[in-house]
OpenMM code with the backbone's topology and positions (N, CA, C; nanometers):
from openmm import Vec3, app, unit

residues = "UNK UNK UNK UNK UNK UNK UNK UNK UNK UNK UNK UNK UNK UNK UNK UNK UNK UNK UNK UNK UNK UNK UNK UNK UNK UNK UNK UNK UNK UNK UNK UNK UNK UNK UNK UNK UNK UNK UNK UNK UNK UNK UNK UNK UNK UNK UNK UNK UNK UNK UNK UNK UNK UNK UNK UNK UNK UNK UNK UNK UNK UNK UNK UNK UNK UNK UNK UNK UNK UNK UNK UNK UNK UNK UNK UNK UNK UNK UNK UNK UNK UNK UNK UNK UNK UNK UNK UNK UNK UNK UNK UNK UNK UNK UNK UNK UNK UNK UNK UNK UNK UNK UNK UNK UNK UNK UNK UNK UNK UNK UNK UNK UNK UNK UNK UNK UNK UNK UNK UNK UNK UNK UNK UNK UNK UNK UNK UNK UNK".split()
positions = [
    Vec3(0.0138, 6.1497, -1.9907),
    Vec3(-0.1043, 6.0673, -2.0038),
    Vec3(-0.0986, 5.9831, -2.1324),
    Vec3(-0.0473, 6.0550, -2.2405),
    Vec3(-0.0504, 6.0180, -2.3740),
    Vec3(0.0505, 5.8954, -2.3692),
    Vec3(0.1867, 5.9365, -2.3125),
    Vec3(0.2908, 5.8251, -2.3135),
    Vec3(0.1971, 5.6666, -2.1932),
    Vec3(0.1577, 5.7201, -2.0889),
    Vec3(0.0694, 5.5807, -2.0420),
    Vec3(0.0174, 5.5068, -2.0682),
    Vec3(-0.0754, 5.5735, -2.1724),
    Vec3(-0.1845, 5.5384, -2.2656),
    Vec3(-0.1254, 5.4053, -2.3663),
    Vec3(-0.0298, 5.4747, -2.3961),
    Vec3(0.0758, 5.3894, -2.4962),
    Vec3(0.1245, 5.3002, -2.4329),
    Vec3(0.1894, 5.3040, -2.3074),
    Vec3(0.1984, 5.1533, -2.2629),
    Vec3(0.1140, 5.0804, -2.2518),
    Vec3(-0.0118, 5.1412, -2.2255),
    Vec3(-0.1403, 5.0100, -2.1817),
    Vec3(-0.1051, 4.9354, -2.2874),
    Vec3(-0.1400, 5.0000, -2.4069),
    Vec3(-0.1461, 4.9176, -2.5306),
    Vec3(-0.0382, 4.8474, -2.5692),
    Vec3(0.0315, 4.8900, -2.5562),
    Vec3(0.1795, 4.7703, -2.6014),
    Vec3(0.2244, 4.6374, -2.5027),
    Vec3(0.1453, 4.6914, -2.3757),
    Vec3(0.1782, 4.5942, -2.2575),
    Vec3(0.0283, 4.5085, -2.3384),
    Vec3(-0.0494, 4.4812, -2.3649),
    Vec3(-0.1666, 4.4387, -2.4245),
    Vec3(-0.1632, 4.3794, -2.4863),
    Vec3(-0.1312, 4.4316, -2.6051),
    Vec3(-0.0420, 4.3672, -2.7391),
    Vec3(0.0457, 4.2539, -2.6930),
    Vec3(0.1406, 4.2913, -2.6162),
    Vec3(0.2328, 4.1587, -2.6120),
    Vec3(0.2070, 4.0871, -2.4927),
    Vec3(0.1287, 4.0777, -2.3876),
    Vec3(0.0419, 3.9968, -2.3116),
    Vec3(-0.0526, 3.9306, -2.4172),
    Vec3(-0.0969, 3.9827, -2.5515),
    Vec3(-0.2250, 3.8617, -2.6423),
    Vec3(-0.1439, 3.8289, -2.7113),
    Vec3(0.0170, 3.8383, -2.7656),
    Vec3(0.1064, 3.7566, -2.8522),
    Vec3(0.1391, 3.6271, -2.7403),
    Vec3(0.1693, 3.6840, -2.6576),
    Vec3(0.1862, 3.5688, -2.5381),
    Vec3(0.1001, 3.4839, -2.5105),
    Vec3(0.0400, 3.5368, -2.4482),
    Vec3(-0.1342, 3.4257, -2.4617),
    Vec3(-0.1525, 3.3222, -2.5947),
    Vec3(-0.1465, 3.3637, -2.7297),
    Vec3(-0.1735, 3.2800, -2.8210),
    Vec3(-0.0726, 3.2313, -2.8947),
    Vec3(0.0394, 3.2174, -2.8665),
    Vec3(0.1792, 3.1801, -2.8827),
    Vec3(0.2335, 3.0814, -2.8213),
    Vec3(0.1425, 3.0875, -2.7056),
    Vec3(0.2446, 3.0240, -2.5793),
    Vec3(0.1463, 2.9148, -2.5761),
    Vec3(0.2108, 2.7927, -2.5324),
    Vec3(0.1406, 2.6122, -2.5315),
    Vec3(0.0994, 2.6538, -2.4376),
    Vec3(-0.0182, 2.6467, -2.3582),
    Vec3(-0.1250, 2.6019, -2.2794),
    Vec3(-0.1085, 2.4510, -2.1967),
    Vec3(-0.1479, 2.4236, -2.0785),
    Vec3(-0.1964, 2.3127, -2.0577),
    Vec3(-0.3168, 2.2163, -2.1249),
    Vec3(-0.2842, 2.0910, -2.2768),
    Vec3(-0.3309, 2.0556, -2.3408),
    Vec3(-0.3270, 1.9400, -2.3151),
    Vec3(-0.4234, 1.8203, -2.3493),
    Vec3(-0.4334, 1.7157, -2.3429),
    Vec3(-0.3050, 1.6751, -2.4442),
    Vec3(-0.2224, 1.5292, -2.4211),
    Vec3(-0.1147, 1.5125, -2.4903),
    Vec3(-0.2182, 1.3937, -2.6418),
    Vec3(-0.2973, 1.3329, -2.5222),
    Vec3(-0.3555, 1.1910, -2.6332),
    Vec3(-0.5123, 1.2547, -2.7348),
    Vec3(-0.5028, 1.2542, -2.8294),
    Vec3(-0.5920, 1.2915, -2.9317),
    Vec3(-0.7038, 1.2025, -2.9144),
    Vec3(-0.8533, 1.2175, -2.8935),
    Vec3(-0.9769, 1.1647, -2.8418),
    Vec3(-0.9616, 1.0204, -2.9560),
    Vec3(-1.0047, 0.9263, -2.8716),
    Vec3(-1.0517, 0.7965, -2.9212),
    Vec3(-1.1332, 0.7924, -3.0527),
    Vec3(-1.1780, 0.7014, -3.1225),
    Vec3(-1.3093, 0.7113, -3.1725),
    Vec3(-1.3958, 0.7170, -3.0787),
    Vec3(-1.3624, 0.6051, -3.0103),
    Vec3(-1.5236, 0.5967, -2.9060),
    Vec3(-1.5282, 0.7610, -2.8804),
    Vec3(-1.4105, 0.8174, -2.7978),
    Vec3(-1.4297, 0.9554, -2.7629),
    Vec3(-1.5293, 1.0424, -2.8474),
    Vec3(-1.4634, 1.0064, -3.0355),
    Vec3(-1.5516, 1.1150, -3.0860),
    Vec3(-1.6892, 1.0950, -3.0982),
    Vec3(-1.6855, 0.9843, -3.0830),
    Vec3(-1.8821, 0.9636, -3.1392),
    Vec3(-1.9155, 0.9939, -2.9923),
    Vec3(-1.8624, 0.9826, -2.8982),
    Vec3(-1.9630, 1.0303, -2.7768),
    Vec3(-1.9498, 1.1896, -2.7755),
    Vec3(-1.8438, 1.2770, -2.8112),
    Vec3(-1.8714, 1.4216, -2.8189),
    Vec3(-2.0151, 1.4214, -2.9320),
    Vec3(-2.0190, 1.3405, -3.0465),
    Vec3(-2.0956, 1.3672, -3.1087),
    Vec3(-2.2458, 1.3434, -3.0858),
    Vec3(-2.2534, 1.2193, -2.9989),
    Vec3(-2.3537, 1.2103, -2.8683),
    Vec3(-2.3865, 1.3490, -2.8333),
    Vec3(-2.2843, 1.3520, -2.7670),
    Vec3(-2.3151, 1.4771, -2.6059),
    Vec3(-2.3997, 1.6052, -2.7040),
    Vec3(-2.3092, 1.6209, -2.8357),
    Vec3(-2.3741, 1.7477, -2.8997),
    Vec3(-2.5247, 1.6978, -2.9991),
    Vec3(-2.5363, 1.6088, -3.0282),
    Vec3(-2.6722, 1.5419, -3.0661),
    Vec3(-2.7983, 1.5432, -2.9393),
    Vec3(-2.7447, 1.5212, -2.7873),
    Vec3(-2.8215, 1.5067, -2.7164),
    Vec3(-2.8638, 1.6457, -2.6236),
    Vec3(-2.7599, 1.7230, -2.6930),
    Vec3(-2.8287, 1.9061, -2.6443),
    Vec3(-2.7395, 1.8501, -2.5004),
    Vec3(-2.6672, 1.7939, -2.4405),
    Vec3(-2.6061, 1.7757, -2.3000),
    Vec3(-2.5873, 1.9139, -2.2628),
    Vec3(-2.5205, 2.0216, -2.3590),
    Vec3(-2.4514, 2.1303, -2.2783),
    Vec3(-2.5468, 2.2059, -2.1990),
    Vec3(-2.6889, 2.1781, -2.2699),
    Vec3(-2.7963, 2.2922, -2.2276),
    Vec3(-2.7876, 2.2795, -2.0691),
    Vec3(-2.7646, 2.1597, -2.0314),
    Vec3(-2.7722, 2.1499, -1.8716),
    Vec3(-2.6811, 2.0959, -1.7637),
    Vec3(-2.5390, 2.0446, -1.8848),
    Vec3(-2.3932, 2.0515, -1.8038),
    Vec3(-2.3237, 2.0843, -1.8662),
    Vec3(-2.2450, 2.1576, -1.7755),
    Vec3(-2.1197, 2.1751, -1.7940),
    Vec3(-1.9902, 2.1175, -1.8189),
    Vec3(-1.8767, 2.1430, -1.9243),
    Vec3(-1.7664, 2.1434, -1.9146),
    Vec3(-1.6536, 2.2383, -1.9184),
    Vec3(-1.5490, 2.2310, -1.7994),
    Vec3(-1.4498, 2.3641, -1.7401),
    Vec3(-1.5364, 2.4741, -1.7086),
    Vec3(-1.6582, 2.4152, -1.6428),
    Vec3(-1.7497, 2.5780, -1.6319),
    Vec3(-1.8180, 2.6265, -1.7079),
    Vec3(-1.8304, 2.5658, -1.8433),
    Vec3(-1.9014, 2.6095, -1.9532),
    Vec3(-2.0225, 2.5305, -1.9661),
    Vec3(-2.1476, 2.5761, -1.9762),
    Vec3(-2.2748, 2.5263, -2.0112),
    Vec3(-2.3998, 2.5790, -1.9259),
    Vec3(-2.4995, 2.4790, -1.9432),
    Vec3(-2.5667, 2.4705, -1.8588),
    Vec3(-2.5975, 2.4755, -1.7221),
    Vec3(-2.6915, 2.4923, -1.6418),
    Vec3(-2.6958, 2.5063, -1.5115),
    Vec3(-2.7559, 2.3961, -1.4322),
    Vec3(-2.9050, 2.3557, -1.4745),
    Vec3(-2.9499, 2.2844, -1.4258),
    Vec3(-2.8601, 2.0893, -1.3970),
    Vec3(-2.7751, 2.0537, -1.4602),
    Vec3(-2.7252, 1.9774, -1.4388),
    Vec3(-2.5115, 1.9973, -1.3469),
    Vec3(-2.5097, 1.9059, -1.3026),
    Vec3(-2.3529, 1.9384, -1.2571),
    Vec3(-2.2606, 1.9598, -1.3770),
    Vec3(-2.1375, 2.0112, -1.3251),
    Vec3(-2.0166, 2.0561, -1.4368),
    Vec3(-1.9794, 1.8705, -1.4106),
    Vec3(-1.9621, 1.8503, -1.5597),
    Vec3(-1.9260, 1.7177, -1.5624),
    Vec3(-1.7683, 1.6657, -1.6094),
    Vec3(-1.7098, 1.8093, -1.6095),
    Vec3(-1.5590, 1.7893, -1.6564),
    Vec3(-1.4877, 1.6770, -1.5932),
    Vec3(-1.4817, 1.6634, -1.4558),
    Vec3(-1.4141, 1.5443, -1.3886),
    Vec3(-1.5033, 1.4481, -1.3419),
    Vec3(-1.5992, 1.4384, -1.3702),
    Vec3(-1.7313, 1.3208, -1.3264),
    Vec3(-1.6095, 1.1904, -1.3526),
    Vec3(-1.5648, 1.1560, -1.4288),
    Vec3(-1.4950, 1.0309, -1.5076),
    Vec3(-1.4505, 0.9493, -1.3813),
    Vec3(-1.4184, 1.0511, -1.2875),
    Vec3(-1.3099, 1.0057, -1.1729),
    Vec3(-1.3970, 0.8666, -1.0900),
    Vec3(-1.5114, 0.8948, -1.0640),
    Vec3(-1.6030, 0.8442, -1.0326),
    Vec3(-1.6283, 0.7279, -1.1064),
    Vec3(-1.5713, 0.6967, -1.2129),
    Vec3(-1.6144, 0.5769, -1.2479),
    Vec3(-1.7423, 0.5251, -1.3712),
    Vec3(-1.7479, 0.4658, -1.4587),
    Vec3(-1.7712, 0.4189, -1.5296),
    Vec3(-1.9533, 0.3439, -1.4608),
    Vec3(-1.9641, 0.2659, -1.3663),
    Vec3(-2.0499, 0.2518, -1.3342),
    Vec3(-2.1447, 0.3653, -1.2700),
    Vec3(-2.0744, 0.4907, -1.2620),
    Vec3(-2.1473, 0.5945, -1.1666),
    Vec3(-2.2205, 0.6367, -1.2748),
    Vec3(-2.1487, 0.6565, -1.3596),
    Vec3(-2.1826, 0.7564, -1.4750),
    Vec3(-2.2983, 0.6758, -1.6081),
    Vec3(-2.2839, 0.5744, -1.6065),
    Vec3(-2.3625, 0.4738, -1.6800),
    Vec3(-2.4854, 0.4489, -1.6210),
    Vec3(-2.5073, 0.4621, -1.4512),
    Vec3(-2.6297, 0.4513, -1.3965),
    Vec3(-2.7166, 0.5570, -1.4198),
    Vec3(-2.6291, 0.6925, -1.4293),
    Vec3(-2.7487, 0.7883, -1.4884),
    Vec3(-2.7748, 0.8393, -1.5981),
    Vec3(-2.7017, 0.8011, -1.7480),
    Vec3(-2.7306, 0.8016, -1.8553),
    Vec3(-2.8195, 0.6323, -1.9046),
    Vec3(-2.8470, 0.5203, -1.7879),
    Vec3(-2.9206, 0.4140, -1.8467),
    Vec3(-3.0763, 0.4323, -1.7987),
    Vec3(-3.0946, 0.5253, -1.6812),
    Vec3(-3.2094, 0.5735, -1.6433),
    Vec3(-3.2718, 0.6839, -1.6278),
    Vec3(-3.1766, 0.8134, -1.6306),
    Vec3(-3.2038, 0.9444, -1.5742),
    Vec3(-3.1863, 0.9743, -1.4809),
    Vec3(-3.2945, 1.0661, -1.3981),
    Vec3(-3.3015, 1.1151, -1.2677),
    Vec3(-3.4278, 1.1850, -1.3047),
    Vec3(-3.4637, 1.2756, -1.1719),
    Vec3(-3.5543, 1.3320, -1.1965),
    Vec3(-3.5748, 1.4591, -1.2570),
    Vec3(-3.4669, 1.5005, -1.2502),
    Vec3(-3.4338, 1.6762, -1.3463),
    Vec3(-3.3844, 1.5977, -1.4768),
    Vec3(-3.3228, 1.4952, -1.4916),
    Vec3(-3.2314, 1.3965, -1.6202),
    Vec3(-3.3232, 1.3336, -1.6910),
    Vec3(-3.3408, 1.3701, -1.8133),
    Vec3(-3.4589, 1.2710, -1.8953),
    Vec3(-3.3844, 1.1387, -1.9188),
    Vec3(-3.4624, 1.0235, -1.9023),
    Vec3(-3.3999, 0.9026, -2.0017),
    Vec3(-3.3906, 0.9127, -2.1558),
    Vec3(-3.2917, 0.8875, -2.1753),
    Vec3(-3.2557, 0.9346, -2.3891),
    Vec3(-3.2691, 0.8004, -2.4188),
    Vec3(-3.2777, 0.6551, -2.3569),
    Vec3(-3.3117, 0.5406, -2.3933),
    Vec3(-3.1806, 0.5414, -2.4631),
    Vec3(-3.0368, 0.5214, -2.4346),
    Vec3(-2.9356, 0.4837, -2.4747),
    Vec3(-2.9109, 0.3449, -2.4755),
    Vec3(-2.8465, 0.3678, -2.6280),
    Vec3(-2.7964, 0.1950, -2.5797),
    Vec3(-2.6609, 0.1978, -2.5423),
    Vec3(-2.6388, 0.0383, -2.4896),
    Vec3(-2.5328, 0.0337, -2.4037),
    Vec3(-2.3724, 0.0773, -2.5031),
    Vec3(-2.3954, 0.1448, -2.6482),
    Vec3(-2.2757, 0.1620, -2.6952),
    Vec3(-2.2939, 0.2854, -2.6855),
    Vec3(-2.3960, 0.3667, -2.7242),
    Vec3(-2.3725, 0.4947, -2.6894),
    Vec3(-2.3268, 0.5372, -2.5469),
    Vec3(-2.3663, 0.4689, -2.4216),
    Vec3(-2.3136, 0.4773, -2.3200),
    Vec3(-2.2010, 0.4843, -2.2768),
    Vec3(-2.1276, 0.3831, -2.3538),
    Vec3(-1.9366, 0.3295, -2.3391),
    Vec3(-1.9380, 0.4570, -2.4462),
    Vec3(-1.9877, 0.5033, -2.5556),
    Vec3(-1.9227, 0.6201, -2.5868),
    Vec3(-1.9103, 0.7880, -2.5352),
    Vec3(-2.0392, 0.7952, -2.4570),
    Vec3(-2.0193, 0.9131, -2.3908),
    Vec3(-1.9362, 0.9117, -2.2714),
    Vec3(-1.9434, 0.7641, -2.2544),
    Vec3(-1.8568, 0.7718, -2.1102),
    Vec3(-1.7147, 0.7922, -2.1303),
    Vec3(-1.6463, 0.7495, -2.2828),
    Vec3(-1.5240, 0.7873, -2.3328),
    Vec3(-1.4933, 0.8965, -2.3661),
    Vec3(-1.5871, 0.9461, -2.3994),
    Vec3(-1.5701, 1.1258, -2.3999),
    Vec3(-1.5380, 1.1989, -2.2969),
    Vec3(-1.6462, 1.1460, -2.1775),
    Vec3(-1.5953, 1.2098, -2.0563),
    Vec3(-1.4812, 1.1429, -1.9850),
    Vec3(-1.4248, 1.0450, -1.9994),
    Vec3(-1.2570, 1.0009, -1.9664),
    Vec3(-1.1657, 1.0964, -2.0500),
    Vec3(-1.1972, 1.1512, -2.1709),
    Vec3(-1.1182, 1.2033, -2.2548),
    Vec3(-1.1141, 1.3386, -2.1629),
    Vec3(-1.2198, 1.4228, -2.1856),
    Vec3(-1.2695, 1.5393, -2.0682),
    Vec3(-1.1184, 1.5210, -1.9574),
    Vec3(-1.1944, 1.4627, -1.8747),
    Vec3(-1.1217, 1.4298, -1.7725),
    Vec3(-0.9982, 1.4433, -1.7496),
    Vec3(-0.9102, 1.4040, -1.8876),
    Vec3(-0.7845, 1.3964, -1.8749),
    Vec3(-0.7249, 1.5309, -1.9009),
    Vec3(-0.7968, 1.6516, -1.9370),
    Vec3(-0.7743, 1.7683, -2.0349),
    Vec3(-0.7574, 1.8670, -1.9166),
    Vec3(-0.8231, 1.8182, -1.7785),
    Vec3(-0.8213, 1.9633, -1.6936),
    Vec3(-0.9050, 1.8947, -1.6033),
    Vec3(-0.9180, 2.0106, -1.5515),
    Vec3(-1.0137, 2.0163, -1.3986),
    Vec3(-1.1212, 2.1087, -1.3725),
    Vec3(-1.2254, 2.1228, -1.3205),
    Vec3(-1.3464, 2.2001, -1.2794),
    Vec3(-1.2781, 2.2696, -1.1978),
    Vec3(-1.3214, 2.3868, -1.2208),
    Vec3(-1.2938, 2.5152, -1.1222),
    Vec3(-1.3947, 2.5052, -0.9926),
    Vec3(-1.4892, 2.4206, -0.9744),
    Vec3(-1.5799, 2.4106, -0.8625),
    Vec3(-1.6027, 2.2844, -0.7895),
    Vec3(-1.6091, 2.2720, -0.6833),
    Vec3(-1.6126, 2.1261, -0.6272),
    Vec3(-1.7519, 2.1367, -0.5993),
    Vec3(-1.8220, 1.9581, -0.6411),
    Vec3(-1.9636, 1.9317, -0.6665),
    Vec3(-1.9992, 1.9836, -0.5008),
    Vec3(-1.9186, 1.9845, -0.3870),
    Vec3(-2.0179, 2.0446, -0.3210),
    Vec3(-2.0219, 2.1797, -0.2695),
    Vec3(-1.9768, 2.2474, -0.3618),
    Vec3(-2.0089, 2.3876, -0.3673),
    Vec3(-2.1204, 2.4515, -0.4658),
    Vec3(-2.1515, 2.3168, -0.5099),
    Vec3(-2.2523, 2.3928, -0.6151),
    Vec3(-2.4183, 2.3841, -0.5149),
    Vec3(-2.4771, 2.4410, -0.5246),
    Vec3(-2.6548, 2.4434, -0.4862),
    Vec3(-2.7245, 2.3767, -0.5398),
    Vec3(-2.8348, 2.2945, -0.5051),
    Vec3(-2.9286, 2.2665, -0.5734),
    Vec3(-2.9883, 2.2743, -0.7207),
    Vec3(-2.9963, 2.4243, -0.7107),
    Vec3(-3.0231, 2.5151, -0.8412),
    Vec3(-2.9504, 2.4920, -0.9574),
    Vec3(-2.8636, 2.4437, -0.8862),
    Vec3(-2.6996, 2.4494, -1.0077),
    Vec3(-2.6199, 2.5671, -1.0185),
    Vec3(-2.6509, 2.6617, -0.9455),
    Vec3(-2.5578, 2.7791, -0.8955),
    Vec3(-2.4082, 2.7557, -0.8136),
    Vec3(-2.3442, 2.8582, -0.8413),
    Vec3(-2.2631, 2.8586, -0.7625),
    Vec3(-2.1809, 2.9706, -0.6969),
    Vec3(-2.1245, 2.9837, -0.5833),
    Vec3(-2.0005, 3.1261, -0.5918),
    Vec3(-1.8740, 3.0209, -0.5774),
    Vec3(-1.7795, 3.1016, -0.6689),
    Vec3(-1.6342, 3.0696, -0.6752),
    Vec3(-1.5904, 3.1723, -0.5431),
    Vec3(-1.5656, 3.1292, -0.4277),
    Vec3(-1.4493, 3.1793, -0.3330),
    Vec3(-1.3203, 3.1801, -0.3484),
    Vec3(-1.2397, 3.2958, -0.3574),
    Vec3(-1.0936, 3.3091, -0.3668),
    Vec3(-1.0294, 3.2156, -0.2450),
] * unit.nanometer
topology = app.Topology()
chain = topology.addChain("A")
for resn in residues:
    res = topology.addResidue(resn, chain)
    for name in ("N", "CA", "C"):
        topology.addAtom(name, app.Element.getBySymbol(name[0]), res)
């Protein structure tokens, strides 16, 4: 039992040297300016509270990791007016081209683990194997 025990841990150990050793799938191009002032947007405007990026955030809004794909006009129509769960933040049209560069930056880094139409209403979701 004792000798098992001991492998867990060493198999552990060098599965988390591996893990944080080893290059990852990383974006190659380092964020724009525009990019950074729109992360600095997104985190000025509380965005995460209600989207997501790679699955991380909020609920009430969609995971917006690959929104970008969609386009520049998609994404500008609902940061120039809202929606009805979406407050208007009264952006101007540079903060706009900058969050929208953030999320091109996003975009290029990975992919959503969920397709927008698997998510609910609610903003829930189940991940199916």
């Amino acid at each position: 039992m004792r000798a098992f025990l001991l492998f867990l841990c060493l198999a552990c150990a060098a599965f988390t040297g591996f893990v944080y050793t080893s290059e990852g799938p990383r974006t190659e191009a380092a964020p724009s300016p525009a990019a950074l002032a729109g992360i600095q947007l997104w985190q000025d405007k509380n965005c995460q509270s209600c989207h997501q990026l790679y699955g991380l955030g909020g609920y009430m809004g969609p995971d917006l990791t690959n929104v970008a794909r969609k386009g520049d006009q998609y994404m500008s129509s609902f940061l120039k007016s809202g929606t009805e769960r979406m407050p208007n933040f009264q952006l101007s049209e540079s903060e706009i081209e900058r969050i929208c560069a953030f999320l091109h930056w996003v975009d290029q880094s990975g992919s959503a683990r969920v397709s927008a139409d698997a998510v609910h209403w609610t903003g829930s979701y189940i991940i199916k194997p």
